[in-house]
Steps between C-alpha positions, in 0.01 A plus 500: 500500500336207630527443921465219726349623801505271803272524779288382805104499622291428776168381317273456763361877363496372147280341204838335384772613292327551140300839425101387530192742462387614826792332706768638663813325358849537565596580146271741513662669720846451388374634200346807605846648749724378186279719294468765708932545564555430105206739371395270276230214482724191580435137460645221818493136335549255777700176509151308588165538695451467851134454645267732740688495817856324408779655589878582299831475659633547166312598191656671208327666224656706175378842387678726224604847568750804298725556796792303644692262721535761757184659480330183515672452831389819647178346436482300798512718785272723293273235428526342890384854618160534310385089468284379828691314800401152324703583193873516549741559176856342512687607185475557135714365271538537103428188275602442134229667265153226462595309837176426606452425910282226443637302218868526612453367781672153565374390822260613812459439846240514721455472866226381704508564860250382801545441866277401769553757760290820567768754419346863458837609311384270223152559394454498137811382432508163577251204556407413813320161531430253749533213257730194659715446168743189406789722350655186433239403263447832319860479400464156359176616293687812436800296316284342295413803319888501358396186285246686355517786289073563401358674742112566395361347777625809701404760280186767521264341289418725163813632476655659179819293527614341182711204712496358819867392501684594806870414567497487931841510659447469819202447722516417868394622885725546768542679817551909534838564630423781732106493585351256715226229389546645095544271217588629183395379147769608242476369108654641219415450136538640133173634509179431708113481381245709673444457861705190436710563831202523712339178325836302575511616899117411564538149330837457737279645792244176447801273483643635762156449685535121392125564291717376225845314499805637312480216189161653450709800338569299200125470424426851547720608296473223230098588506527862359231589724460815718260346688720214566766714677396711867363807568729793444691613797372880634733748314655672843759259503618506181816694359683546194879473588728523229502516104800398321627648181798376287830780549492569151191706523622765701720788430 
């Protein structure tokens, strides 16, 4: 059978999500408990890739396995007990044979999260910056980006992709409910481009700084240009919240 298994990381410890040669990964490790409970080599295909450092709420992955529903559940405690503190399984859930993680995935979210006090509870887990930022002109820059739907000039330059089409939902900063001096940056999209995310919050950081004005979105985007757009945003702050899937997938 084919599982969905849904889970969390701290990636401050972390050379991203993807297996890389002499990097520890978080698949990697994934992959090597799952292996060890099933007795048997198995594979954890992610929903998407998250950079050196960037964190997951939520990230989802599929692997196949010969055992079922409720042995897959049993799983997660199992599971919970021999992956490191930063790794934390929720549940595991079976999918209709061939769902893939990645491609059945109908929206993400991420979060970006930075404050401007000296809080030792947060420490690689959020930006902390000094930066005097207009939030109200980050969120007009930021719904531009709706009317748009090409999104090269945010992408990591020599990438593999095949299109730089990206359907944004959402896109705006406001306000964390419960911690003081904490904006949040949440946008949601069908899919997102490599280091895309952090692209989009360093161009809003300049705006915000009033280096460049919120029309001057338009252009950057219009240009295709990576060099165009700001500097990408340090990965600590960065989270993947949610993926969606459509109901039909699971079982």
């Amino acid at each position: 059978m084919r599982f969905f298994i849904y889970f969390s990381y701290n990636g401050a410890n972390y050379s991203g999500w993807q297996n890389q040669p002499n990097a520890i990964t978080v698949q990697e490790q994934l992959e090597k408990d799952i292996s060890l409970l099933l007795r048997k080599e198995t594979d954890v295909i992610g929903a998407g890739r998250t950079d050196a450092g960037v964190h997951a709420k939520l990230m989802v992955a599929h692997f196949d396995a010969d055992i079922n529903t409720a042995e897959a559940a049993g799983l997660v405690p199992r599971l919970n007990g021999l992956l490191p503190k930063d790794i934390s399984i929720h549940r595991i859930v079976p999918v209709v044979e061939g769902t893939n993680a990645r491609f059945a995935a109908t929206a993400r979210t991420y979060k970006y999260f930075i404050t401007s006090t000296k809080d030792p509870f947060i420490g690689e887990l959020m930006l902390k910056t000094h930066l005097k930022l207009n939030f109200e002109k980050m969120n007009e820059a930021a719904k531009i980006m709706l009317e748009y739907d090409d999104f090269e000039c945010f992408s990591k330059v020599r990438t593999d992709v095949k299109t730089f089409i990206c359907h944004i939902r959402e896109a705006y900063w406001a306000p964390h409910p419960y911690i003081t001096d904490c904006h949040v940056f949440t946008i949601t999209a069908d899919r997102f481009l490599r280091n895309m995310v952090r692209a989009i919050v360093g161009t809003l950081f300049e705006i915000g700084r009033e280096k460049k004005e919120p029309k001057d979105m338009h252009t950057i985007i219009a240009s295709k240009d990576r060099g165009m757009a700001g500097s990408s945003a340090p990965a600590n702050g960065l989270y993947l919240w949610n993926v969606e899937y459509p109901y039909e997938i699971f079982i």
